[in-house]
C-alpha positions, 0 to 999 in steps of 0.5 A: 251800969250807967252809960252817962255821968250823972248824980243820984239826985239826977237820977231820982228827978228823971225817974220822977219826970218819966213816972209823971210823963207815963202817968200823964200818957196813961190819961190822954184818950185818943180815938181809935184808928180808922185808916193807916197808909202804906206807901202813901196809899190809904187803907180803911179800917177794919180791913175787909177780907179776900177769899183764897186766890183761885189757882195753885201758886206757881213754883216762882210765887212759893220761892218768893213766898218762901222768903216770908217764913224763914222760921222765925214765925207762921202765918196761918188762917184761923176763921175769918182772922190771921194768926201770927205765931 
């Protein structure tokens, strides 16, 4: 169903244009990342790993940790990597 009014041909010239733009998309080589920001702090690419924290988290950590796995996913440690499920 079509949420604007628009002829067949109309139709046809935009799917035409978007297969062109993804085509043309698909081409382009761009380099790969080598740093990301968050909250206008820069992080170098690849990101080196940390070792566990020292202690137990306290009762207050777990409560606010817990807000992070609600279970719509999992963060677990597999080697040196993290898995997201």
């Amino acid at each position: 169903k079509r949420c604007f009014a628009a002829t067949d041909s109309e139709i046809v010239k935009l799917q035409q244009r978007r297969d062109q733009l993804k085509c043309c998309l698909k081409s382009m080589k761009f380099p790969p990342p080598k740093t990301f920001t968050v909250d206008g702090q820069i992080y170098p690419l690849p990101l080196k790993t940390i070792g566990p924290p020292p202690g137990e988290p306290s009762r207050e950590e777990l409560e606010y940790l817990a807000g992070f796995f609600d279970g719509d996913g999992c963060v677990t440690m597999a080697g040196r990597s993290v898995v997201l499920s």
